[in-house]
N, CA, C and O of each residue as an XYZ file, in Angstrom:
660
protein
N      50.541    176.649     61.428
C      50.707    177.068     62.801
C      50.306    178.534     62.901
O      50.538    179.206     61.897
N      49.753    179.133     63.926
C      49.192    180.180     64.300
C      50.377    181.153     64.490
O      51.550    180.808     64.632
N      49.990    182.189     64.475
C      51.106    183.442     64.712
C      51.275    183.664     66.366
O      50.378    183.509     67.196
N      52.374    183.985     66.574
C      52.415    183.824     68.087
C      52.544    182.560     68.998
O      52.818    182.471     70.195
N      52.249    181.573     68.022
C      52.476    180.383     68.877
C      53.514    179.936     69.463
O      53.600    179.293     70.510
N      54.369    180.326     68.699
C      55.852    180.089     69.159
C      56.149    180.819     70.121
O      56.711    180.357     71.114
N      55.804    182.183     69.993
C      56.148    182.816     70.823
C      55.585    182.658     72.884
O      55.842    183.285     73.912
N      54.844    181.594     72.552
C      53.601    180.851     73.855
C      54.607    180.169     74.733
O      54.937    180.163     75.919
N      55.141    179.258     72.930
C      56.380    178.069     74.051
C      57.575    178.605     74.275
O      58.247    177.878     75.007
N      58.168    179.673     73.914
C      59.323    180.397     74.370
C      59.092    180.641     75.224
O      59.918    180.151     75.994
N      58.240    181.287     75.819
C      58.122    182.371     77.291
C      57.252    181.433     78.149
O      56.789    181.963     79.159
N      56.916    180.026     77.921
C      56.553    178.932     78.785
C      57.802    178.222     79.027
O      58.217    178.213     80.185
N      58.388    177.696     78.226
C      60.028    177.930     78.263
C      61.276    178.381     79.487
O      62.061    177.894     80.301
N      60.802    179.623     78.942
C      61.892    180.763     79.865
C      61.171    180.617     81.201
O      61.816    180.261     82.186
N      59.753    180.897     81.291
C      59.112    180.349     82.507
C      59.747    179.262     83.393
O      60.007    179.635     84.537
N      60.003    178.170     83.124
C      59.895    177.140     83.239
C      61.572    177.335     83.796
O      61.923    177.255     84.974
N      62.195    177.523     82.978
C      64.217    178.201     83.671
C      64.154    178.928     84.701
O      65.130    178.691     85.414
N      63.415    179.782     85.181
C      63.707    180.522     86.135
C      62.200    180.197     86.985
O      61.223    180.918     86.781
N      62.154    179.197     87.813
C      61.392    179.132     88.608
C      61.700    178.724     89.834
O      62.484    177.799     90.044
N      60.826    179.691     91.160
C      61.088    179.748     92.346
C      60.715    178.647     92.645
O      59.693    178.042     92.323
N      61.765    178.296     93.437
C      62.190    176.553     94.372
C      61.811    176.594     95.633
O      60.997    175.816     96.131
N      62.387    177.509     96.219
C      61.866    177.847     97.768
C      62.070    179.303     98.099
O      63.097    179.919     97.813
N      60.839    179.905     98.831
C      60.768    181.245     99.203
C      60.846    181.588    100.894
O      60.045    180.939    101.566
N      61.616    182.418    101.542
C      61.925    182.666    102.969
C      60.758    183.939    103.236
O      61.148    185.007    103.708
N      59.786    183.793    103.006
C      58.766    184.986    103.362
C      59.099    185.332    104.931
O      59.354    186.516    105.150
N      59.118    184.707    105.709
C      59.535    184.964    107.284
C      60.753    185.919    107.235
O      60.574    186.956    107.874
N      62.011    185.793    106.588
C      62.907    187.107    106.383
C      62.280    188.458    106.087
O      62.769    189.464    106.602
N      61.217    188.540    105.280
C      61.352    190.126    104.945
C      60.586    190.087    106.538
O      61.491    190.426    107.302
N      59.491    189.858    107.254
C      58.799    189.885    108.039
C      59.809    190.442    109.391
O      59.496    191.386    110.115
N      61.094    189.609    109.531
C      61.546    189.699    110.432
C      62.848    190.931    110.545
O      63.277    191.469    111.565
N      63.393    191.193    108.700
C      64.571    191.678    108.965
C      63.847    193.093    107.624
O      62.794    193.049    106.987
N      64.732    193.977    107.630
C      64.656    195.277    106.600
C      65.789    194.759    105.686
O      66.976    194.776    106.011
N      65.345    194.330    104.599
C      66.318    193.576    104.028
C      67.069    195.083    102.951
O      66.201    195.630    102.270
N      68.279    195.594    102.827
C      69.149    196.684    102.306
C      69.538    196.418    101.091
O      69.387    197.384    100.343
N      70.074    195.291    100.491
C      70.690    194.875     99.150
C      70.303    193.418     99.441
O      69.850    192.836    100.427
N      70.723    192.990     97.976
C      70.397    191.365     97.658
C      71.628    190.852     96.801
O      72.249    191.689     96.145
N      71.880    189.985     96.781
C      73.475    189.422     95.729
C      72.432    187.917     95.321
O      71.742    187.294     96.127
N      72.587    187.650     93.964
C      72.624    186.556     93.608
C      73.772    185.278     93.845
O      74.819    185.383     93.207
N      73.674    184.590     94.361
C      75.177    183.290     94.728
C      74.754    182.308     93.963
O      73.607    182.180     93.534
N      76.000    181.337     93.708
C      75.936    180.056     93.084
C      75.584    179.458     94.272
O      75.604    180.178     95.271
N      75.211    178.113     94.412
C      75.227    177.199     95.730
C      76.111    175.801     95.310
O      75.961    175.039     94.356
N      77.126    175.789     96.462
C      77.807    174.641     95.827
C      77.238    172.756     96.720
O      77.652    172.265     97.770
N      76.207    172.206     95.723
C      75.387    170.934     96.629
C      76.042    170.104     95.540
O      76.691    170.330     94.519
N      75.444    168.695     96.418
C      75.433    167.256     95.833
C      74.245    167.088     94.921
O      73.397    167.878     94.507
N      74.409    166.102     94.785
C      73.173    165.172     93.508
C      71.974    165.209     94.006
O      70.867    165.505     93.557
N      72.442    164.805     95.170
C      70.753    164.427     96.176
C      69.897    165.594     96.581
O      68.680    165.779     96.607
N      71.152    166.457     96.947
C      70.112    167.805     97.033
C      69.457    168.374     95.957
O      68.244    168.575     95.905
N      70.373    168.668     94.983
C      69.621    169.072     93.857
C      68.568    168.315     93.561
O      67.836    169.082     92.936
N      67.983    167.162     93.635
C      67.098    166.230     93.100
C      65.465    166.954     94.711
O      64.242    167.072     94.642
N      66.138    167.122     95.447
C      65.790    167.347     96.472
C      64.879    169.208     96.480
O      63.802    169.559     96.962
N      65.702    169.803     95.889
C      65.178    170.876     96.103
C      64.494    171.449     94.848
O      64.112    172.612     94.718
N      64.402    170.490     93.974
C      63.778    170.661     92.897
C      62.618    170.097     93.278
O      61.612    170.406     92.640
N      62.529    169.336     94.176
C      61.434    168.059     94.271
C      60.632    169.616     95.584
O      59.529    169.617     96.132
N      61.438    170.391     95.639
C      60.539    171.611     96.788
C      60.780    171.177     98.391
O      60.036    171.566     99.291
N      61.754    170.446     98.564
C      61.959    169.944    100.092
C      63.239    171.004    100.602
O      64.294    170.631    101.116
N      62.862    172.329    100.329
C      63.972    172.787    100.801
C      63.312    174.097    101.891
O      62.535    174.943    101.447
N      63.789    174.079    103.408
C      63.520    175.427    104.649
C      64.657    176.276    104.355
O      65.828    175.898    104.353
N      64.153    177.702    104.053
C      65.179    178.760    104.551
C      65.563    179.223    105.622
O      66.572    179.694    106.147
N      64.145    178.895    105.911
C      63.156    179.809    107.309
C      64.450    180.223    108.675
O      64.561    181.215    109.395
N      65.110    179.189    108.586
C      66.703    179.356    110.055
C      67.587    179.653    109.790
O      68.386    179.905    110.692
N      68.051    179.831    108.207
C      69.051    179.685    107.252
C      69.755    181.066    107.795
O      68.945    181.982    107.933
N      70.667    181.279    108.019
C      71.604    182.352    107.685
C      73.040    181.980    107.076
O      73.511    180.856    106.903
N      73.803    183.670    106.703
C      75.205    183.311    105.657
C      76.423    183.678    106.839
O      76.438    184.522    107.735
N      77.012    183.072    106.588
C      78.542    183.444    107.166
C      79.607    184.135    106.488
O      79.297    184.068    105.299
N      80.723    184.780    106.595
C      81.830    184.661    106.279
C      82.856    184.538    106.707
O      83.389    185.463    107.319
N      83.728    182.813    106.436
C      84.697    182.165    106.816
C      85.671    181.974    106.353
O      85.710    181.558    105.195
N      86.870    182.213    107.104
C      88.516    182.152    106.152
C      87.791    182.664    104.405
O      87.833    181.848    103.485
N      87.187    184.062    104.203
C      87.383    184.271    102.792
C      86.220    183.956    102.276
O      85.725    184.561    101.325
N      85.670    182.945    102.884
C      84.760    182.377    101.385
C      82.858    182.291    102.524
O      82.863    182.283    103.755
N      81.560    182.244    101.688
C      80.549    182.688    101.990
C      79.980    181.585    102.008
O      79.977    180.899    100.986
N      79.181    181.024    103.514
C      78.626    179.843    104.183
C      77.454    180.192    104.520
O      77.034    181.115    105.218
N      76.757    179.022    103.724
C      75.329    178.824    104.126
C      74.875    177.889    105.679
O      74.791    176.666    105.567
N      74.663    178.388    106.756
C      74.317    177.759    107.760
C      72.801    177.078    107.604
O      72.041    177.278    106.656
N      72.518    176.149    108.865
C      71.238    176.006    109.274
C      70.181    175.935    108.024
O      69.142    176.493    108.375
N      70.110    175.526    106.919
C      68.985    175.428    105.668
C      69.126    173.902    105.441
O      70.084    173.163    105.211
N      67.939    173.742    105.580
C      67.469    172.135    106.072
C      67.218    171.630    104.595
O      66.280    172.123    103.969
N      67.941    170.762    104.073
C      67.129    170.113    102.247
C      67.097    168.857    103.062
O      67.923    168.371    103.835
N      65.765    168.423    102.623
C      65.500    167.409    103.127
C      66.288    166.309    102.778
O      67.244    166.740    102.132
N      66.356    164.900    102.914
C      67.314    164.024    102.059
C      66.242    163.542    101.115
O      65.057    163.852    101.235
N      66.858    162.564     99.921
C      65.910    162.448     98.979
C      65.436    161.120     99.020
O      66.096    160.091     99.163
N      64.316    161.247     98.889
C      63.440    159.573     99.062
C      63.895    158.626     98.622
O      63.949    157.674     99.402
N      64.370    158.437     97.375
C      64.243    157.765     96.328
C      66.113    157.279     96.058
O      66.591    156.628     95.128
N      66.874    157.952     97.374
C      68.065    157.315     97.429
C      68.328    156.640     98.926
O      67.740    156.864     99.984
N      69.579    155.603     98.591
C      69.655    154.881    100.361
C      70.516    156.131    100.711
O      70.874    157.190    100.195
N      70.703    155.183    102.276
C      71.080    156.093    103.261
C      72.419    156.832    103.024
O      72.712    157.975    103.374
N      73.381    155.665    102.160
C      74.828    155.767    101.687
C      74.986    156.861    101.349
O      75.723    157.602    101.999
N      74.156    157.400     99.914
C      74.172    158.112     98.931
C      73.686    159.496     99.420
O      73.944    160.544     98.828
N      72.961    159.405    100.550
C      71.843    160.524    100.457
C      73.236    161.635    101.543
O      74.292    161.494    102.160
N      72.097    162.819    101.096
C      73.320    164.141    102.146
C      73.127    164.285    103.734
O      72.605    163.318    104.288
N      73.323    164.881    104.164
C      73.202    165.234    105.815
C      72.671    166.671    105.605
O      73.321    167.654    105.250
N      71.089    166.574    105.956
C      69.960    167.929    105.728
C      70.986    168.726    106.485
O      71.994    168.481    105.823
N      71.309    169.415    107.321
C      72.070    170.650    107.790
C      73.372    170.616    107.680
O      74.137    170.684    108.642
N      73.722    170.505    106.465
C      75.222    170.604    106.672
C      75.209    171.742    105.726
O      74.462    172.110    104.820
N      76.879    172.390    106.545
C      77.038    174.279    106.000
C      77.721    173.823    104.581
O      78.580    172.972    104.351
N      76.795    174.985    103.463
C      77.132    174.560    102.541
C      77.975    175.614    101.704
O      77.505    176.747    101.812
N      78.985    175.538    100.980
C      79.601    177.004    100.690
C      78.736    177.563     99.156
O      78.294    176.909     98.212
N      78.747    178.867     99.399
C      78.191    180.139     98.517
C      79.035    180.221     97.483
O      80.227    180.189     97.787
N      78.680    180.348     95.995
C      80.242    181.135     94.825
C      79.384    182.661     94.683
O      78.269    182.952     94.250
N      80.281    183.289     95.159
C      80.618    184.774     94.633
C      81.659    185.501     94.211
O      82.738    185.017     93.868
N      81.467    186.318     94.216
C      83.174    187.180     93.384
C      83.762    187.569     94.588
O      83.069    187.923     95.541
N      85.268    187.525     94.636
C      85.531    188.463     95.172
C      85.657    189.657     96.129
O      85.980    189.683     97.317
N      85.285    190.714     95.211
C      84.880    191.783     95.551
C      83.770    192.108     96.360
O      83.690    192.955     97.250
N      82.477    190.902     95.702
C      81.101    190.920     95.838
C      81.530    190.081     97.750
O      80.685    190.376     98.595
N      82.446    189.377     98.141
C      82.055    188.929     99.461
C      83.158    189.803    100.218
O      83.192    189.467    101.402
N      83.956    190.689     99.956
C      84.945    191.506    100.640
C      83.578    192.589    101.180
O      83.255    192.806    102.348
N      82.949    193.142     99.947
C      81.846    194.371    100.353
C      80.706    193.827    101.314
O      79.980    194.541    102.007
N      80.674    192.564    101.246
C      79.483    192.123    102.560
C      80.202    191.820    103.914
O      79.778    191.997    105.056
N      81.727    191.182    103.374
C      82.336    191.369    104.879
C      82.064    193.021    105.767
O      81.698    192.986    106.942
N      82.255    194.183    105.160
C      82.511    195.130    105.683
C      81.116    195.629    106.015
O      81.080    196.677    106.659
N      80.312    195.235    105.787
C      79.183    195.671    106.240
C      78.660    194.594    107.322
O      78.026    194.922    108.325
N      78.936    193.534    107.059
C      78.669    192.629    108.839
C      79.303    192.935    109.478
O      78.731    193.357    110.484
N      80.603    193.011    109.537
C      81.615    193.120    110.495
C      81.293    194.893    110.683
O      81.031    195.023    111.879
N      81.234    195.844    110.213
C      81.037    197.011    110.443
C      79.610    197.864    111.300
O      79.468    198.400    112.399
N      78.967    197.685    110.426
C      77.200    197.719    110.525
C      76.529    197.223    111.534
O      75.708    197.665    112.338
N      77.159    195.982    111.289
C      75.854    194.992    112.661
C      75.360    194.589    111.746
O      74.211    194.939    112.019
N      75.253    193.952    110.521
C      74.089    193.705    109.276
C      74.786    191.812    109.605
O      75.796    191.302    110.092
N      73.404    191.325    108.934
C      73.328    189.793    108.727
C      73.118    189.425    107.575
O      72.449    190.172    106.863
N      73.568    188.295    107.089
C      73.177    187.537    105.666
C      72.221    186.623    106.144
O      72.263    185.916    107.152
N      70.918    186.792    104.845
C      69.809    186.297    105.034
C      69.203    185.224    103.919
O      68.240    185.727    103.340
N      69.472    184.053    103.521
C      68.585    183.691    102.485
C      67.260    183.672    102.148
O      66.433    182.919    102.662
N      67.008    184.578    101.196
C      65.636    185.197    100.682
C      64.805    183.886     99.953
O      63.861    183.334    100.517
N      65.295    183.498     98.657
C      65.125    182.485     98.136
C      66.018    181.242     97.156
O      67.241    181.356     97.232
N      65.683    180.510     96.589
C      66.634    179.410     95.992
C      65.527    179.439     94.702
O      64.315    179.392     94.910
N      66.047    179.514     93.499
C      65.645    179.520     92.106
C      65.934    179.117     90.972
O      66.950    179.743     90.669
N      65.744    178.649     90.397
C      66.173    178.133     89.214
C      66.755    179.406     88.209
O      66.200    180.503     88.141
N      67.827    179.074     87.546
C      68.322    180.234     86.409
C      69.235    179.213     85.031
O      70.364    178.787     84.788
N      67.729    179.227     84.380
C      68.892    178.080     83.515
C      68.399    176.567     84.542
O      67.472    176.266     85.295
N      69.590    175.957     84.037
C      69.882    174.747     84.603
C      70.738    174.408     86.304
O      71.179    173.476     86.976
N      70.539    176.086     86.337
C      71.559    176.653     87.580
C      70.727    176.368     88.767
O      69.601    176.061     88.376
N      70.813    176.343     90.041
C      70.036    176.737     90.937
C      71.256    177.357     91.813
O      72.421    177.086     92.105
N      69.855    178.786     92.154
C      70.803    180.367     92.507
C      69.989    180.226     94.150
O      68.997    179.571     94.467
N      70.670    180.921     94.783
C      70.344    181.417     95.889
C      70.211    182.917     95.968
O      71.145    183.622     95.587
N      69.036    183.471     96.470
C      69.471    184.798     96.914
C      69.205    185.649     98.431
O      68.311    185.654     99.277
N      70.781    186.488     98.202
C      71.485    186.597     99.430
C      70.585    188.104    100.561
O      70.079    189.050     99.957
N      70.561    188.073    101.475
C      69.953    189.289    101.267
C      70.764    189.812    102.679
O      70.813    189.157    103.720
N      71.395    191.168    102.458
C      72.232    191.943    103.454
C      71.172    192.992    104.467
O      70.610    194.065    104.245
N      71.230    192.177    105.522
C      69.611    192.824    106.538
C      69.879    193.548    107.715
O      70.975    193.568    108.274
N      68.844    194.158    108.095
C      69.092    194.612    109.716
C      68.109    194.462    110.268
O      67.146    195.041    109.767
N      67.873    193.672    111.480
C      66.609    193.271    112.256
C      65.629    194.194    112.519
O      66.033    195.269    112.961
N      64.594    194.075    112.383
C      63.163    194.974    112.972
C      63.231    194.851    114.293
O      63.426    193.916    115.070
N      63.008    196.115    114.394
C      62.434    196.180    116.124
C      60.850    195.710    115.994
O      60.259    195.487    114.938
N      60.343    195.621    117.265
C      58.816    195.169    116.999
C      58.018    196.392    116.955
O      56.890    196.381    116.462
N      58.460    197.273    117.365
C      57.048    199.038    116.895
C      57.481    199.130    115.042
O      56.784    199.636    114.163
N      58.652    198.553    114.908
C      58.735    198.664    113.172
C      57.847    197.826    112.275
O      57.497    198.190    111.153
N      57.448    196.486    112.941
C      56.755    195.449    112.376
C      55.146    196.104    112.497
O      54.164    196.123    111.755
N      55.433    196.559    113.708
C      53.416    197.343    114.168
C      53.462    198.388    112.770
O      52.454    198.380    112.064
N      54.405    199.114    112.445
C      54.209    200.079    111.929
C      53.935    199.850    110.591
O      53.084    200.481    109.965
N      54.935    198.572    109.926
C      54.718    198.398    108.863
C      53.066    197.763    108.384
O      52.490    197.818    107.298
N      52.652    197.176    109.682
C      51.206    196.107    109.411
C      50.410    197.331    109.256
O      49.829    197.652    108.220
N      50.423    197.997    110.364
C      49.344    199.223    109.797
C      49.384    199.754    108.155
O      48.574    199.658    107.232
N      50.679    200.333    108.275
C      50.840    200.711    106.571
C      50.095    199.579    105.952
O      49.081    199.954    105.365
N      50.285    198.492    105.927
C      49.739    197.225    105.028
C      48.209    197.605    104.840
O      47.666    198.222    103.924
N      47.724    197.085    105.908
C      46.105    197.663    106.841
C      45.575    198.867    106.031
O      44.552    198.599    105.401
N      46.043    200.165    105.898
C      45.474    201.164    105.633
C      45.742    201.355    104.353
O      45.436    202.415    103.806
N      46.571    199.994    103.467
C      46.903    200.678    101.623
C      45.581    199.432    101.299
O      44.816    199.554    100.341
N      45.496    198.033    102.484
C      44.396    197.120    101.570
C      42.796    198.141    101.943
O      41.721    198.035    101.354
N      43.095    198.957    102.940
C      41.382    199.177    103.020
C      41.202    200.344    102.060
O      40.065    200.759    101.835
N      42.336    200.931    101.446
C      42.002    202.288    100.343
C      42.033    201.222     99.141
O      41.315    201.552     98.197
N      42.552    200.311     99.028
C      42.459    199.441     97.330
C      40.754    198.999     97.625
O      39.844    199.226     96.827
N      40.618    198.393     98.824
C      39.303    197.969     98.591
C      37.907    199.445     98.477
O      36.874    199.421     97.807
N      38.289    200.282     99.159
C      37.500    201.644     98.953
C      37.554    201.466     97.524
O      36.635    200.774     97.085
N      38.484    201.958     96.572
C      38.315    202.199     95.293
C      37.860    201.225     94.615
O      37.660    201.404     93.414
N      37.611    200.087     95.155
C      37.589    198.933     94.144
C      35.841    198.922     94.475
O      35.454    198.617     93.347
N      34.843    199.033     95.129
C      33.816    199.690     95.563
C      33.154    200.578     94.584
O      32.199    200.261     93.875
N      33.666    201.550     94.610
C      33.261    203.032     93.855
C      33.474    202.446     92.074
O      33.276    203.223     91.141
């Protein structure tokens, strides 16, 4: 065996554990996202089979906090093909978040304080885990969105200048 080879299927491997399931690109677009928390997500069988299979919208998704504990609203997993109707989940139903503690007392005080929203960014694999992540936001005005596209606009036309020369 070659040198390094092993080292190919380890980090194809580890690859392979931590891979993105579903991404909310429409959040950064819409909100200035401030901090991020990793959460457990607490689902059924079907979903998991489901959002591995990539049938999962963030895109409407927002977090709550209720009597104490951290709720996933509005995130659509599709139901899964390949089970009957019995078995399968109900796509929008609020699903609860595991965090610490501490970690959902410090986001209470910043929604309830701030004006800030919980945003799901993305859903990922970690391990055998699938993570959600949380993201603590404050809405764009629309001259903020103009402002940021320009910035965008004027860093791709200096990469492409240099890439030229």
């Amino acid at each position: 065996m070659a040198k390094g080879a092993g080292k190919k299927a380890a980090k194809a491997a580890r690859d392979a554990a931590n891979r993105l399931l579903a991404d909310n690109r429409f959040a950064r677009h819409q909100y200035e996202i401030l901090e991020t928390l990793e959460t457990g997500i607490e689902l059924v069988g079907t979903e998991v089979k489901s959002i591995r299979a990539g049938k999962a919208n963030l895109r409407d998704g927002f977090g709550l906090i209720r009597n104490g504990e951290l709720q996933l609203h509005n995130v659509h997993i599709s139901p899964h093909s390949h089970a009957g109707a019995y078995f399968n989940h109900e796509p929008l139903r609020t699903r609860k978040l595991l965090a610490h503690r501490k970690e959902i007392d410090k986001l209470r005080v910043a929604v309830d304080q701030k004006g800030l929203t919980l945003v799901p960014l993305n859903l990922h694999l970690k391990g055998s885990w699938i993570k959600l992540t949380l993201g603590l936001a404050k809405g764009r005005k629309l001259h903020d969105k103009r402002q940021d596209e320009r910035r965008k606009d004027a860093d791709r036309e200096v990469r492409s200048a240099l890439a030229r020369i």
